[in-house]
Structures are given as C-alpha cells and as structure tokens.
N, C-alpha and C positions, 0 to 999 in steps of 0.2 A: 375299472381301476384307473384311466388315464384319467377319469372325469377328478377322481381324489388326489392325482398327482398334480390337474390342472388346479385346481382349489387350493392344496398343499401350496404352493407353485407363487397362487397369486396372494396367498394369504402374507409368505412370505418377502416377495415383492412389496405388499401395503407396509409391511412393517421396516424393510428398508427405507421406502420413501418417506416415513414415517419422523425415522432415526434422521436423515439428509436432512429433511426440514426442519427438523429441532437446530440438527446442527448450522444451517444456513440461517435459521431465526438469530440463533443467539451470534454468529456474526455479524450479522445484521445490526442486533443491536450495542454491539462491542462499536462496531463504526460507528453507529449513531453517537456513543456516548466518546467516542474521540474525537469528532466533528464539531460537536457540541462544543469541546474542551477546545479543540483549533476556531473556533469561532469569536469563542472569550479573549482567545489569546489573539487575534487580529482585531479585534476590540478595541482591545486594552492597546496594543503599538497604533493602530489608527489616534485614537486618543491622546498617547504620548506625543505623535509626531502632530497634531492640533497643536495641543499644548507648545512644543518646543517650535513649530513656525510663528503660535503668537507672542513668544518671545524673543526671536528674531524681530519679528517683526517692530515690537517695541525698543529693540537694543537699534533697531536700522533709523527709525524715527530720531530716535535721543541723539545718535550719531550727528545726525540732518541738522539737527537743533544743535547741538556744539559746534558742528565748522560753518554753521548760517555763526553764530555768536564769533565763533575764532574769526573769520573772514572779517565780521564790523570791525571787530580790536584793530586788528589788522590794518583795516583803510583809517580808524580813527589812528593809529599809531603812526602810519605813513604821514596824515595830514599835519602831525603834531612835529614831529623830525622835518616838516620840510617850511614848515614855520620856525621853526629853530632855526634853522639853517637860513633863513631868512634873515631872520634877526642875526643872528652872527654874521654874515655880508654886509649888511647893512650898517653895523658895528664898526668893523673894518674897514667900509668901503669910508665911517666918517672923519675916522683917523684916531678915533677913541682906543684900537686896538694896536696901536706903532707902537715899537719898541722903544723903549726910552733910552737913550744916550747914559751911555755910559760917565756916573759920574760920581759922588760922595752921597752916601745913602743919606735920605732922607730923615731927620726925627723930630717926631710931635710934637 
C-alpha cells in the first residue's frame, strides 16, 4: 500500500508540475509579447529622436548661414556709413556746408 500511495503521490506531483509549467509558459510568453511591444516602441522614439536631431541639425546649419549673411550686411553697412561720413566731412570741411548769412531770400 505505500508503493500505491508513493505512485498516487508522484502521479500527482507530475501533474502539479505540469499545471506550474503551463502557467510559467504562458508568462513567459505574455513577456515575450510585451517585450516585443517595448522594443517597437524604443524603435519608434530612437527613430523620432534621429529625425528630430537632423532637424536641429539643419535649423543649426541655416542659422550659421544667416549670421555668416547678417555679419557681411553688417561690415558692408559699416563700410558704407563710414564713407558717408566721409563724404560729409569732407563736405563741410570744403565750405560747401556753412551757413549762409542771414539775408533776403533768394528767387529764381
């Protein structure tokens, strides 16, 4: 009789481990399949953040490119004010720019 309770015993034993293993398969593959779904999804924002550094990266370029562009205006504007300013000195300095005396306006 113990031999039947040992048998009894292990038969039921097989069939718990049985039961555990189903249940440990199917979380197993419950993970798999959330893994899988976390993998898409750091994909996908790897991907985003590509995208959105090479679009920094072209907004950085075009920047570079407009104040290299502002900076020229810039020294050609300076060179042009200080040729003006030239010419007005020079103006002045010929006597072309003196005030005229005060006297009976002028008519054509």
């Amino acid at each position: 009789m113990d031999i039947e309770r040992t048998i009894s015993f292990i038969v039921e034993q097989q069939a718990k481990f049985e039961t555990d293993i189903a249940r440990i398969n199917e979380t197993l593959t419950r993970l798999n399949e959330t893994a899988q779904t976390h993998n898409e999804a750091i994909g996908g924002l790897v991907e985003v953040s590509r995208l959105q550094s090479e679009r920094i990266d072209r907004l950085d370029q075009s920047m570079a490119e407009s104040y290299d562009q502002l900076a020229r205006a810039q020294k050609e504007t300076d060179r042009r004010l200080k040729d003006f300013i030239a010419q007005v000195s020079r103006y002045l300095a010929s006597g072309n720019g003196r005030k005229r005396r005060p006297g009976p306006p002028r008519t054509k």
